[in-house]
C-alpha positions as CSV (number, residue, x, y, z in Angstrom):
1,X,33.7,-27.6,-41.2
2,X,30.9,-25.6,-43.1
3,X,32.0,-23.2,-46.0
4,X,32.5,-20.1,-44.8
5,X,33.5,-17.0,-47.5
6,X,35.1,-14.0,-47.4
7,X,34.9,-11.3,-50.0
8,X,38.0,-8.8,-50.5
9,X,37.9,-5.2,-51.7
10,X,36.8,-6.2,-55.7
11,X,33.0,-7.5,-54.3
12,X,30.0,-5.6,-53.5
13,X,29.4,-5.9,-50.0
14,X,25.8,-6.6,-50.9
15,X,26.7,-10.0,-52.4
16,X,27.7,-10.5,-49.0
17,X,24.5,-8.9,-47.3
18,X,22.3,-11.2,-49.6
19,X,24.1,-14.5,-48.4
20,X,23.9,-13.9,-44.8
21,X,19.9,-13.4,-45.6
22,X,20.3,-17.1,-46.9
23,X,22.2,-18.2,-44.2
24,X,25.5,-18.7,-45.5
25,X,28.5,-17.8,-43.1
26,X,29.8,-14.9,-45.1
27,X,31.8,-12.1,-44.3
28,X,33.6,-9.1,-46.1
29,X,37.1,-7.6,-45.9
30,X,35.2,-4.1,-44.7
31,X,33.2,-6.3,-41.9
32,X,36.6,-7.9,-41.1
33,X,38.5,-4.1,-41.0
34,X,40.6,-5.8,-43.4
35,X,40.3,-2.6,-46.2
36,X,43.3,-1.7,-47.5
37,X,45.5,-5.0,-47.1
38,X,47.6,-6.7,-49.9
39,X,46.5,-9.9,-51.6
40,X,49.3,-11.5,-49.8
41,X,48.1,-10.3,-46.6
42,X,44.2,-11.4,-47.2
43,X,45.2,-14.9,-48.3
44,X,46.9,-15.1,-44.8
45,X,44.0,-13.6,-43.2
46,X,41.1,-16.1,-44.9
47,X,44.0,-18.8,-44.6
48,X,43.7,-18.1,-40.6
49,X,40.4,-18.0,-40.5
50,X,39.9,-20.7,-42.3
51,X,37.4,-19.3,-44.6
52,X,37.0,-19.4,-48.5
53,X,37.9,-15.6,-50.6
54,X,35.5,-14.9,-53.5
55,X,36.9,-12.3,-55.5
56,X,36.8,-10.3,-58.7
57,X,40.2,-9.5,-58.6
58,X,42.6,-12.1,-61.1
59,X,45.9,-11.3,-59.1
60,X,44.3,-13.7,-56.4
61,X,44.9,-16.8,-59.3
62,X,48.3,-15.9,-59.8
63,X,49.2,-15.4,-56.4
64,X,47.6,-18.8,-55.5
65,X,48.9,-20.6,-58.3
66,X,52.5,-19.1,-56.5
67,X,51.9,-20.1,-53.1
68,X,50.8,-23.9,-54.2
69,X,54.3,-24.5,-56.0
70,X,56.3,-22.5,-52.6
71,X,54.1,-25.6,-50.5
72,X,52.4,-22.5,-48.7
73,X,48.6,-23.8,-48.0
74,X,45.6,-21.1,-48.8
75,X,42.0,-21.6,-47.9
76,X,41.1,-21.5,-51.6
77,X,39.6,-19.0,-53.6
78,X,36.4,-18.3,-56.3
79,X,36.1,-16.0,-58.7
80,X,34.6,-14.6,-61.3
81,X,35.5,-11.6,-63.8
82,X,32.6,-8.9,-62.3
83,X,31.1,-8.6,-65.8
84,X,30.1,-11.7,-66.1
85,X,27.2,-12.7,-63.4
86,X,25.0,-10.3,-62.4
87,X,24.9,-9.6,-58.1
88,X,22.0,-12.4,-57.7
89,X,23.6,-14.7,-59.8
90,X,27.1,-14.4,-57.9
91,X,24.6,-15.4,-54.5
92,X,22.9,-18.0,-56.0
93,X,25.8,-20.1,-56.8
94,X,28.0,-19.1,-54.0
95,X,24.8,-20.0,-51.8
96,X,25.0,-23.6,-53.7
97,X,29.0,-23.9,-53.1
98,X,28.3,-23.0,-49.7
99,X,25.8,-25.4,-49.2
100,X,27.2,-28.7,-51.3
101,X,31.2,-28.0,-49.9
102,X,33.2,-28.1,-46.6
103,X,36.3,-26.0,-45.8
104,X,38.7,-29.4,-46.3
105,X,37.1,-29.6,-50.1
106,X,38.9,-25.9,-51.3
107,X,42.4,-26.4,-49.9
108,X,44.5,-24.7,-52.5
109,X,41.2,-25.4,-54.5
110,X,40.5,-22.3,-56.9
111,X,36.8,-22.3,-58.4
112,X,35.7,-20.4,-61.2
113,X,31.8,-19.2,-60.9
């Protein structure tokens, strides 16, 4: 299954808006009506719809890091502190994970941009 990615609350929904102009399944937790959920409740939500979260937000890597050692699965998760890429940066090499990476490659996978 193709990578698909989801961004939470943290992103710019234009880093979303330039990889769908590359072709990359993306989505965002506004697209989704998904604004205002917890962390817990968006790792359910991308977990379900089996689709990768990119975030800016470090509580994701703790919370993942938690649900690995309870043996409760997530879809994965990238991120990157938002000061350090600029916006066409962060699409460049999400459009190359995209690309290069299926869904069964970021099982409880996190990636660091």
């Amino acid at each position: 299954m193709p990578l698909k990615i989801y961004t939470n609350e943290s992103v710019p929904v234009s880093i979303v808006a330039g990889l769908k102009r590359r072709g990359i399944d993306a989505s965002s937790a506004r697209d989704s009506g998904n604004l205002g959920l917890s962390d817990q409740e968006q790792l359910t939500y991308a977990y379900g719809k089996h689709v990768v979260i990119f975030s800016h937000d470090d509580d994701f890597l703790r919370l993942a890091h938690q649900w690995v050692q309870q043996n409760r699965p997530h879809s994965g998760i990238i991120y990157v502190h938002q000061e350090k890429l600029s916006l066409g940066e962060c699409i460049r090499r999400l459009e190359e994970i995209a690309l290069l990476y299926e869904h069964k490659d970021f099982l409880n996978h996190i990636e660091f941009l």
